[in-house]
mmCIF file of the N, C-alpha and C atoms, coordinates in Angstrom:
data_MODEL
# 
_entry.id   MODEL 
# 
loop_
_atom_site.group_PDB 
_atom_site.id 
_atom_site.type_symbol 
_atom_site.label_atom_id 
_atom_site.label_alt_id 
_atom_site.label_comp_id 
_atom_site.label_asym_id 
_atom_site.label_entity_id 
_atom_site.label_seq_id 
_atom_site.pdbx_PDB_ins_code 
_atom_site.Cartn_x 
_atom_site.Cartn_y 
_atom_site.Cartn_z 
_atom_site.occupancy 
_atom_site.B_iso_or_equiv 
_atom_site.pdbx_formal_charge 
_atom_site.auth_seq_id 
_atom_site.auth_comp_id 
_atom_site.auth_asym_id 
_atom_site.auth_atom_id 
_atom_site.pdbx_PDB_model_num 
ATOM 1   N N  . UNK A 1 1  ? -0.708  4.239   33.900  1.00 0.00 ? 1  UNK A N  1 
ATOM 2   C CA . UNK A 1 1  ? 0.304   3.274   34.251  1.00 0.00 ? 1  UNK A CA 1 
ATOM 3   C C  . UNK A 1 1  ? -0.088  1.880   33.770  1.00 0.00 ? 1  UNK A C  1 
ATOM 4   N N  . UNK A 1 2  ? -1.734  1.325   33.988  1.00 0.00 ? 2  UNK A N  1 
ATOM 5   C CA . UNK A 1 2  ? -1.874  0.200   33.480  1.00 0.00 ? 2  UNK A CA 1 
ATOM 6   C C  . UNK A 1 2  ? -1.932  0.009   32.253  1.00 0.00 ? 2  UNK A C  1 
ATOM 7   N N  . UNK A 1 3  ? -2.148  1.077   31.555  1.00 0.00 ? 3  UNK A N  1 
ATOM 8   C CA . UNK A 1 3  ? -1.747  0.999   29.598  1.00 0.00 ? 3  UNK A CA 1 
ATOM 9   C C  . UNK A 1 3  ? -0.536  0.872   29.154  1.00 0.00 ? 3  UNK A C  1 
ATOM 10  N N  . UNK A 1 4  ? 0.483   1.512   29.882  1.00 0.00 ? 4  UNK A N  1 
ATOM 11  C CA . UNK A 1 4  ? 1.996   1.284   29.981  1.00 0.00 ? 4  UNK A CA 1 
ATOM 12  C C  . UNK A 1 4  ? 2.319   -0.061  30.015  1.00 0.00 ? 4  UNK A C  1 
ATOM 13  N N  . UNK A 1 5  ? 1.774   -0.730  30.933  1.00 0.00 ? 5  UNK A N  1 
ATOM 14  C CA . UNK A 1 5  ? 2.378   -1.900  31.368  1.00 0.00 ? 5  UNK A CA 1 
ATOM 15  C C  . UNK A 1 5  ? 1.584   -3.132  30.035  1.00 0.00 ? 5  UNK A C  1 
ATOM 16  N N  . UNK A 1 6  ? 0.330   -2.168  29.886  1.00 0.00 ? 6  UNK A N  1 
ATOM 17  C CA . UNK A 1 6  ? -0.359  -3.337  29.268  1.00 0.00 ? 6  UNK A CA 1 
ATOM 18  C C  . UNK A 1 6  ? 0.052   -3.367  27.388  1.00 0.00 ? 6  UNK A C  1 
ATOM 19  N N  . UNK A 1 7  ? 0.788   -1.988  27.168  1.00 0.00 ? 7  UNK A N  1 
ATOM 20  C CA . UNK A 1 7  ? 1.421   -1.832  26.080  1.00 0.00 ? 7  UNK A CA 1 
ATOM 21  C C  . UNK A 1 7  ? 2.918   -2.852  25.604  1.00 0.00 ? 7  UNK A C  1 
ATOM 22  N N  . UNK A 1 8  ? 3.432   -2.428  26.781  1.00 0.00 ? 8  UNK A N  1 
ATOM 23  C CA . UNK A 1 8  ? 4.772   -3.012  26.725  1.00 0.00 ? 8  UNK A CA 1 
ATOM 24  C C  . UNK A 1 8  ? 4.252   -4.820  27.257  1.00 0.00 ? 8  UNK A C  1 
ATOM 25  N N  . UNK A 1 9  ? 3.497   -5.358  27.752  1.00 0.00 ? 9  UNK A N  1 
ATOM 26  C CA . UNK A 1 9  ? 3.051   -6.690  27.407  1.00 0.00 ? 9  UNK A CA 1 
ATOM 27  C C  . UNK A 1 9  ? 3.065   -7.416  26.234  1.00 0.00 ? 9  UNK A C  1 
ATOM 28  N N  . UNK A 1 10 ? 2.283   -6.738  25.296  1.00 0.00 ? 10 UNK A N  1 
ATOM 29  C CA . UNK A 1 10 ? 1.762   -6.752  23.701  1.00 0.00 ? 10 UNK A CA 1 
ATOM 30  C C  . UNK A 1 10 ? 2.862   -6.911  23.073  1.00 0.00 ? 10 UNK A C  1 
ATOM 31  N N  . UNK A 1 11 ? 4.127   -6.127  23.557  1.00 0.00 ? 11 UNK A N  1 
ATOM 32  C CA . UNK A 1 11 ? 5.197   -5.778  22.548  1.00 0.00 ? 11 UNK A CA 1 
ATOM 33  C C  . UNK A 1 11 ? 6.206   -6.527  22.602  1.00 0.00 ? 11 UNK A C  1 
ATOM 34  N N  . UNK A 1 12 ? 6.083   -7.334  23.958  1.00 0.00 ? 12 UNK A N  1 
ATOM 35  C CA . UNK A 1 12 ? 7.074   -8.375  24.673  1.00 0.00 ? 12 UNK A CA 1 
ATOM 36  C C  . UNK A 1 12 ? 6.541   -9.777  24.029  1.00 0.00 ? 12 UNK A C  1 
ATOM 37  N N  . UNK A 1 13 ? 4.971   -9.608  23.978  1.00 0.00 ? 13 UNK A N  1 
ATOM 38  C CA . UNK A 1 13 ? 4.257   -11.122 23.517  1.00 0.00 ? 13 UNK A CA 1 
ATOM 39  C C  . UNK A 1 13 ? 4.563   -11.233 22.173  1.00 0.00 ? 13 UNK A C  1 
ATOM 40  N N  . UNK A 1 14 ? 4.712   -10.521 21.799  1.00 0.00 ? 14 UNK A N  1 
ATOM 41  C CA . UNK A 1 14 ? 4.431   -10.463 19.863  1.00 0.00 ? 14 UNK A CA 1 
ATOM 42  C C  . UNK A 1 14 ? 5.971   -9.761  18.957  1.00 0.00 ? 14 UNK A C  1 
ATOM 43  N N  . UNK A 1 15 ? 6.660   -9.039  20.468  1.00 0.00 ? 15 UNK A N  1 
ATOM 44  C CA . UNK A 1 15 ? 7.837   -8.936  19.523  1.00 0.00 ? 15 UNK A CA 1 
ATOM 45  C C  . UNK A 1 15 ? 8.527   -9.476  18.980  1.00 0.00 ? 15 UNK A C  1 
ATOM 46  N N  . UNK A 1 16 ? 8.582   -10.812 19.204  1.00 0.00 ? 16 UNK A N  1 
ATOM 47  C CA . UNK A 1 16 ? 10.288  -11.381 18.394  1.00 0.00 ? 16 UNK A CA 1 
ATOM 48  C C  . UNK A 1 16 ? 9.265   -12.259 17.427  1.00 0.00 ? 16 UNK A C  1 
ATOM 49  N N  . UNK A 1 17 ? 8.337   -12.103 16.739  1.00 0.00 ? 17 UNK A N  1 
ATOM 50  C CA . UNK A 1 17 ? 7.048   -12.717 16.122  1.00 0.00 ? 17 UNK A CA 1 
ATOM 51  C C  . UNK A 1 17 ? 7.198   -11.536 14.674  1.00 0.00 ? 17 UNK A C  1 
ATOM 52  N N  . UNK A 1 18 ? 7.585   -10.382 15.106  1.00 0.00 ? 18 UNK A N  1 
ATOM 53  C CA . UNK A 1 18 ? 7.378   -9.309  13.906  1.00 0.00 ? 18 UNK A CA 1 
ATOM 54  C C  . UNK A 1 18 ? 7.902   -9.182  13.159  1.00 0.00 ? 18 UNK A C  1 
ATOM 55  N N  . UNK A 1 19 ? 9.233   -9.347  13.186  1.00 0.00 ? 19 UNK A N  1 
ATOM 56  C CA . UNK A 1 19 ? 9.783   -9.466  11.912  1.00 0.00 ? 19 UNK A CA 1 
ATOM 57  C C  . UNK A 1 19 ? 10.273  -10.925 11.263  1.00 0.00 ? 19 UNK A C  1 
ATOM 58  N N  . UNK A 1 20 ? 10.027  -11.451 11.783  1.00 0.00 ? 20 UNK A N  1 
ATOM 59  C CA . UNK A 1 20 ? 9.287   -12.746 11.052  1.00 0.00 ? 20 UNK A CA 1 
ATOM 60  C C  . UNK A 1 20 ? 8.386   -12.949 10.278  1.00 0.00 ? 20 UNK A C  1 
ATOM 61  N N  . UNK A 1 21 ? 7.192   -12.273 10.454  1.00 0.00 ? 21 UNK A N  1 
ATOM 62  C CA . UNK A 1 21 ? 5.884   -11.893 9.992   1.00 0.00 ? 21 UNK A CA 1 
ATOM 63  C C  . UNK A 1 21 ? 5.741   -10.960 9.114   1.00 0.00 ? 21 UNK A C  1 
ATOM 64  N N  . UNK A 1 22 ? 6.892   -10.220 9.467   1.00 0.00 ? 22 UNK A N  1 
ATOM 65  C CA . UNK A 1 22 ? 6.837   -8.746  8.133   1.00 0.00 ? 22 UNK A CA 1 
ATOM 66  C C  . UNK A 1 22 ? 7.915   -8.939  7.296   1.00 0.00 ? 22 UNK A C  1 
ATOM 67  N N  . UNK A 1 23 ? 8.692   -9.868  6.928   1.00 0.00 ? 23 UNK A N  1 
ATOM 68  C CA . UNK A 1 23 ? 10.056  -10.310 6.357   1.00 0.00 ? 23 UNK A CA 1 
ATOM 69  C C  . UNK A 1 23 ? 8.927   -11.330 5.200   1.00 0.00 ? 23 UNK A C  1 
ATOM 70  N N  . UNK A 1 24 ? 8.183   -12.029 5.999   1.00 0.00 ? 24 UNK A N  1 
ATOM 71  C CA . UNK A 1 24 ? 7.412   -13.079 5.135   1.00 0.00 ? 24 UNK A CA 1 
ATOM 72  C C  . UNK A 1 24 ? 6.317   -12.455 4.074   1.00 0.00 ? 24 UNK A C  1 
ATOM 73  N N  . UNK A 1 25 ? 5.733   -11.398 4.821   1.00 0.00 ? 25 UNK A N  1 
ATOM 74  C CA . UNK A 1 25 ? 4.760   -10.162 4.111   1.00 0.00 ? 25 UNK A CA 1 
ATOM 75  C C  . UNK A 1 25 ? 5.465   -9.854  3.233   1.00 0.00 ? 25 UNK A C  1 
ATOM 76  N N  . UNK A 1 26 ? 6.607   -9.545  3.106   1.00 0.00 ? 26 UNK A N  1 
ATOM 77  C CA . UNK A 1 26 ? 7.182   -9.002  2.335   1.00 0.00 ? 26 UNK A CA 1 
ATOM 78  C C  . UNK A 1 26 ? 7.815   -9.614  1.068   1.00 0.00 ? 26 UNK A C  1 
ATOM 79  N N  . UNK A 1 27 ? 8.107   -11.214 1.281   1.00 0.00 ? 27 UNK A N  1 
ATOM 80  C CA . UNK A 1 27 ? 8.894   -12.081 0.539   1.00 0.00 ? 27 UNK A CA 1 
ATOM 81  C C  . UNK A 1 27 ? 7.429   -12.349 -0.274  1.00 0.00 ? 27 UNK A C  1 
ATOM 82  N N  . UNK A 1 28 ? 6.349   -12.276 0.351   1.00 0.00 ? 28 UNK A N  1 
ATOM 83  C CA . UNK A 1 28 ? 5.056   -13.293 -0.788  1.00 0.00 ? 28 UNK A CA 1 
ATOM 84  C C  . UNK A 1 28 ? 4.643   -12.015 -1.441  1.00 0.00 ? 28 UNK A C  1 
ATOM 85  N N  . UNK A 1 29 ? 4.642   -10.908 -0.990  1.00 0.00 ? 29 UNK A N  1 
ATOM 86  C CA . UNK A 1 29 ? 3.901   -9.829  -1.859  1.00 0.00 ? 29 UNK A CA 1 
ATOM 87  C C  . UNK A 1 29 ? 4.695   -8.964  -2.488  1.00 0.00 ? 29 UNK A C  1 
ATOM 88  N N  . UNK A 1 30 ? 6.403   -8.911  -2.495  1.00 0.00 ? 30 UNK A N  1 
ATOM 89  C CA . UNK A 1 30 ? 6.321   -7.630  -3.280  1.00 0.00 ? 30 UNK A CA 1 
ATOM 90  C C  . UNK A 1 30 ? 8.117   -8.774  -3.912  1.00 0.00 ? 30 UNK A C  1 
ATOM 91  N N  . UNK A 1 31 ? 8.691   -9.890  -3.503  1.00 0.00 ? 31 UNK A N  1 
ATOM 92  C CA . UNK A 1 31 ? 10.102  -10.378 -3.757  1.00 0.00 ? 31 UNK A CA 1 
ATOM 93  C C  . UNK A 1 31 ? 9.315   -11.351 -4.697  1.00 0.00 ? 31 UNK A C  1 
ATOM 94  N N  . UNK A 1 32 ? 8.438   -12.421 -4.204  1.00 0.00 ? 32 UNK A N  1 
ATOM 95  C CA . UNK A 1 32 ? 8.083   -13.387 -5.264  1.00 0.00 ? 32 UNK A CA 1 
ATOM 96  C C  . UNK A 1 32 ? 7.012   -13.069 -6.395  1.00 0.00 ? 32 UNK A C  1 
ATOM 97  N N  . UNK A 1 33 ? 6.588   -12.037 -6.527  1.00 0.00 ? 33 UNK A N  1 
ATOM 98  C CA . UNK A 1 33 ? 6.019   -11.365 -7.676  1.00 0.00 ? 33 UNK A CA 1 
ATOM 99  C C  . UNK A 1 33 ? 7.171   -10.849 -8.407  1.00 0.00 ? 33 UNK A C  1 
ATOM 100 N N  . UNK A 1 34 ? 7.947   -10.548 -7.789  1.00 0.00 ? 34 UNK A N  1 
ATOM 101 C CA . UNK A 1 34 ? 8.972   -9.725  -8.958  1.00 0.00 ? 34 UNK A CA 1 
ATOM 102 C C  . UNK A 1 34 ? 9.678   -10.772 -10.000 1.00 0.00 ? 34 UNK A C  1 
ATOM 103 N N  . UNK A 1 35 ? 10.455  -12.204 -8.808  1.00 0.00 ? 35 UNK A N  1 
ATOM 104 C CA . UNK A 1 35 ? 10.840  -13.035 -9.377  1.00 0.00 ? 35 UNK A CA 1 
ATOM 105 C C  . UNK A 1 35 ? 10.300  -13.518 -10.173 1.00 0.00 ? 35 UNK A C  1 
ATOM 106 N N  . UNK A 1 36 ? 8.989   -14.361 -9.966  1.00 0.00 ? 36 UNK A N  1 
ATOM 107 C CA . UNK A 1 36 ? 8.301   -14.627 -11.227 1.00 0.00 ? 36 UNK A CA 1 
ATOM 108 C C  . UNK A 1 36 ? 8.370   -13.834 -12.295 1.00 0.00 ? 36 UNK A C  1 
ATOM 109 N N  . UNK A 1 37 ? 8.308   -12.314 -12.320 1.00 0.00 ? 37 UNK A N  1 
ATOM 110 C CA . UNK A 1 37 ? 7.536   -11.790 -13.857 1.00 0.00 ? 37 UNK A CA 1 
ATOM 111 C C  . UNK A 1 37 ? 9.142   -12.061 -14.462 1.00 0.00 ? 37 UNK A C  1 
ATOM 112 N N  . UNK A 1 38 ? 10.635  -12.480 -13.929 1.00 0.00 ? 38 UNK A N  1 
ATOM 113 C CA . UNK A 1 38 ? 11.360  -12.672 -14.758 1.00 0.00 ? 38 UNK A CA 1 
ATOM 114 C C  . UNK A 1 38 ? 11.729  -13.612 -15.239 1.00 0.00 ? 38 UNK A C  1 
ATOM 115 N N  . UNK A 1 39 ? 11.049  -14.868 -15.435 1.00 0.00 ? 39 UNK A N  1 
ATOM 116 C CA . UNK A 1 39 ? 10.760  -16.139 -15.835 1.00 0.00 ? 39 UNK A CA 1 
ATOM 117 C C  . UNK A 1 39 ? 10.174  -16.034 -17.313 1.00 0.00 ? 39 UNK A C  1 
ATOM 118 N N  . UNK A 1 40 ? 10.687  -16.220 -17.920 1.00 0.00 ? 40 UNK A N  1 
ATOM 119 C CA . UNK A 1 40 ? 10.416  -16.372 -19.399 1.00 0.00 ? 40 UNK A CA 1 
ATOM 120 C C  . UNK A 1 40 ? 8.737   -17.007 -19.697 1.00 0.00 ? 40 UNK A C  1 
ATOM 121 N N  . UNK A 1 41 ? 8.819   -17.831 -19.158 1.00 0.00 ? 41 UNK A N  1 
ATOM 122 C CA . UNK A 1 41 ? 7.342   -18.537 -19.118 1.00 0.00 ? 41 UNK A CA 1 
ATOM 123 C C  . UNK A 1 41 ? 6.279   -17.860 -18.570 1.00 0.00 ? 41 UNK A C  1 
ATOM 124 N N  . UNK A 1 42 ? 6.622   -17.252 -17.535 1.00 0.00 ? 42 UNK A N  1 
ATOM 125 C CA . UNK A 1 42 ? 5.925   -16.606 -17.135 1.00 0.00 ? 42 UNK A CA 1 
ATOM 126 C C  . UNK A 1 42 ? 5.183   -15.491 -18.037 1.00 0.00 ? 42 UNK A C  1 
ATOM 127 N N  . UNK A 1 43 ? 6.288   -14.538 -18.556 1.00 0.00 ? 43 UNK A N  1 
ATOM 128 C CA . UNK A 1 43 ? 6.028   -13.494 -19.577 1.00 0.00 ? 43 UNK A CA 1 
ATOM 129 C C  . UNK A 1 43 ? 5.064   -14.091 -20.543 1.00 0.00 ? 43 UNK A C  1 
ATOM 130 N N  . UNK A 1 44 ? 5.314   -15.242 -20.717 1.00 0.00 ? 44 UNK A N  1 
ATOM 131 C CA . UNK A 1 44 ? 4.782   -15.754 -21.939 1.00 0.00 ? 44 UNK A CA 1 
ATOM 132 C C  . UNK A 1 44 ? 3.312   -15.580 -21.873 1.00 0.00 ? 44 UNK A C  1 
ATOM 133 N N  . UNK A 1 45 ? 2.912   -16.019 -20.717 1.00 0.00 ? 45 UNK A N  1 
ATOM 134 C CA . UNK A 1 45 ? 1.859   -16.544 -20.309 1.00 0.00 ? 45 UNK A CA 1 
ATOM 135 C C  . UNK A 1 45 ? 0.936   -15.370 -20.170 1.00 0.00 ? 45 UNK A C  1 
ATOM 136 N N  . UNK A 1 46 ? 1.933   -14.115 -19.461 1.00 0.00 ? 46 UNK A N  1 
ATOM 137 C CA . UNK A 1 46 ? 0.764   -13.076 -19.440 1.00 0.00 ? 46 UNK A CA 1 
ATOM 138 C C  . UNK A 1 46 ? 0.839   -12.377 -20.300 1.00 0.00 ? 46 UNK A C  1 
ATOM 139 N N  . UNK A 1 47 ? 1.961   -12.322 -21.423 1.00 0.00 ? 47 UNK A N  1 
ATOM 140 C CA . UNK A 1 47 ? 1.252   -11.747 -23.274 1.00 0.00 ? 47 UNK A CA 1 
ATOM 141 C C  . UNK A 1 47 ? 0.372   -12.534 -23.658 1.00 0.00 ? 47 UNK A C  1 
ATOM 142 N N  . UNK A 1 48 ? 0.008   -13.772 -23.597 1.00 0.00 ? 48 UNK A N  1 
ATOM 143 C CA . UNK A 1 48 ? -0.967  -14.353 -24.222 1.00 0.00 ? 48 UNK A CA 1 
ATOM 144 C C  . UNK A 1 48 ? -2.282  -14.470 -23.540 1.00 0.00 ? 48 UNK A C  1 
ATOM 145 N N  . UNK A 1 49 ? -2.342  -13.902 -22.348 1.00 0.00 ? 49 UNK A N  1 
ATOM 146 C CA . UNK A 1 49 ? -3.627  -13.403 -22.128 1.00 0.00 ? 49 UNK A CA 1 
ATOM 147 C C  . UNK A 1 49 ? -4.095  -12.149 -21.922 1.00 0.00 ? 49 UNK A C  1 
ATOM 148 N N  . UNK A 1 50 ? -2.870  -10.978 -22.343 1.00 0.00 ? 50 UNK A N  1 
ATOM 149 C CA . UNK A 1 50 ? -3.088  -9.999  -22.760 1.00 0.00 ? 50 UNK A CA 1 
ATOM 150 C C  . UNK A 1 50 ? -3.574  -9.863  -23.848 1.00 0.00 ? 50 UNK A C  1 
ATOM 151 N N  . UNK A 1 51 ? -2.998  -10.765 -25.022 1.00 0.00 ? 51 UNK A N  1 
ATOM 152 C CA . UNK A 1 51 ? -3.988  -11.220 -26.541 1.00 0.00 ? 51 UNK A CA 1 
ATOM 153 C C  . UNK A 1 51 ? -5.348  -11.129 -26.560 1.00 0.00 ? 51 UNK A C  1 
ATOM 154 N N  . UNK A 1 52 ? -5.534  -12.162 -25.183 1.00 0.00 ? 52 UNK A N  1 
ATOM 155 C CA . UNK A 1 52 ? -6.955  -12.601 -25.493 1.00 0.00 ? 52 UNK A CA 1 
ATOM 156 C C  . UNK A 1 52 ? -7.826  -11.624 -24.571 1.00 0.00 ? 52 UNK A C  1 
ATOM 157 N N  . UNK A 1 53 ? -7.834  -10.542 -24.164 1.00 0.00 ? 53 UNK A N  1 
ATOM 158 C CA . UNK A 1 53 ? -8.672  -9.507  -23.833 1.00 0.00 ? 53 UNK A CA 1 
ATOM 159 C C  . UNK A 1 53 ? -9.496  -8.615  -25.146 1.00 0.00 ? 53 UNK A C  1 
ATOM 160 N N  . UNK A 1 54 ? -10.360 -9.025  -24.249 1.00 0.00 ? 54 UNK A N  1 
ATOM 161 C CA . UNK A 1 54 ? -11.219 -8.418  -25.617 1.00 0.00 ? 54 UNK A CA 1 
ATOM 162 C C  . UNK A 1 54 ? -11.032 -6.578  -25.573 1.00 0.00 ? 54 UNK A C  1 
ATOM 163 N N  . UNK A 1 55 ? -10.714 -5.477  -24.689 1.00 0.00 ? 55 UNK A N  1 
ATOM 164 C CA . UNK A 1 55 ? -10.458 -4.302  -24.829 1.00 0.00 ? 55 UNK A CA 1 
ATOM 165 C C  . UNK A 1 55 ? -8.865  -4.195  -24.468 1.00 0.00 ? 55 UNK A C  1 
ATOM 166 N N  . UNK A 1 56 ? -8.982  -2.929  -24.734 1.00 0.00 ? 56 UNK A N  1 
ATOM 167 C CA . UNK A 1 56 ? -7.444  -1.919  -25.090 1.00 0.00 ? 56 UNK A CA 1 
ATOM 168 C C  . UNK A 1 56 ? -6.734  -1.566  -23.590 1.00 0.00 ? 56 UNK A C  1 
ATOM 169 N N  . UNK A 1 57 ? -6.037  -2.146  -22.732 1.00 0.00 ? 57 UNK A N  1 
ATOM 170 C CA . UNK A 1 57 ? -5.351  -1.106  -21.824 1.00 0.00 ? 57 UNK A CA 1 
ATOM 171 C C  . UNK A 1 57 ? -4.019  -0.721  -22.096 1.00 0.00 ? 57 UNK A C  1 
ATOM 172 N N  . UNK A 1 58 ? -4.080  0.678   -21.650 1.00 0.00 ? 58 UNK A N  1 
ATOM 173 C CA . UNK A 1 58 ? -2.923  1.346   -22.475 1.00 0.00 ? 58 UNK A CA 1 
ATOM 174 C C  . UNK A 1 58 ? -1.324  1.443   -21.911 1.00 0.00 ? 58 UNK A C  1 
ATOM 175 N N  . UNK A 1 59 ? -0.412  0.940   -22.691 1.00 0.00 ? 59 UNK A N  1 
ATOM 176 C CA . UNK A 1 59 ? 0.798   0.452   -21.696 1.00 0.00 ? 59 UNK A CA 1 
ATOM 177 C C  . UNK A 1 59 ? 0.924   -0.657  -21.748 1.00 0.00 ? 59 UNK A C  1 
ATOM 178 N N  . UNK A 1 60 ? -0.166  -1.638  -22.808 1.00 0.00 ? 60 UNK A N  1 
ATOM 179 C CA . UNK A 1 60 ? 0.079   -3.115  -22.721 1.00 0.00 ? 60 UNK A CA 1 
ATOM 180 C C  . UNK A 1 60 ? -0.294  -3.150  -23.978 1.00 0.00 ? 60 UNK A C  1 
ATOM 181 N N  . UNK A 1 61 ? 0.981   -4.090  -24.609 1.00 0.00 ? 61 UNK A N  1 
ATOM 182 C CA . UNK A 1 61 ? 1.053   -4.365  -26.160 1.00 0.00 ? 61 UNK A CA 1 
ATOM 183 C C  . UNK A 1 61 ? 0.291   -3.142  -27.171 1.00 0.00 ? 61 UNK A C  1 
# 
């Protein structure tokens, strides 16, 4: 009963906190990586240091 109570505490303290927190997780790691790579400049930037690698990975240039 006191894990119950002490569960649903946790979930009351931190719930309206979560998707706030996982909306933002989500916007820096998987929305503003995408946006960037479609920036022209951007591209630019990482063919030309794909150039300058000194070995072969395959799938790139």
């Amino acid at each position: 009963m006191a894990e119950e109570k002490q569960q649903k505490g946790f979930l009351k303290k931190f719930g309206k906190w979560a998707p706030i927190v996982g909306g933002a997780w989500i916007v820096l790691n998987i929305v503003l990586p995408l946006a960037l790579l479609r920036i022209p400049a951007v591209q630019k930037v990482f063919v030309a240091l794909g150039d300058r690698l000194p070995f072969d990975i395959p799938g790139i240039g």
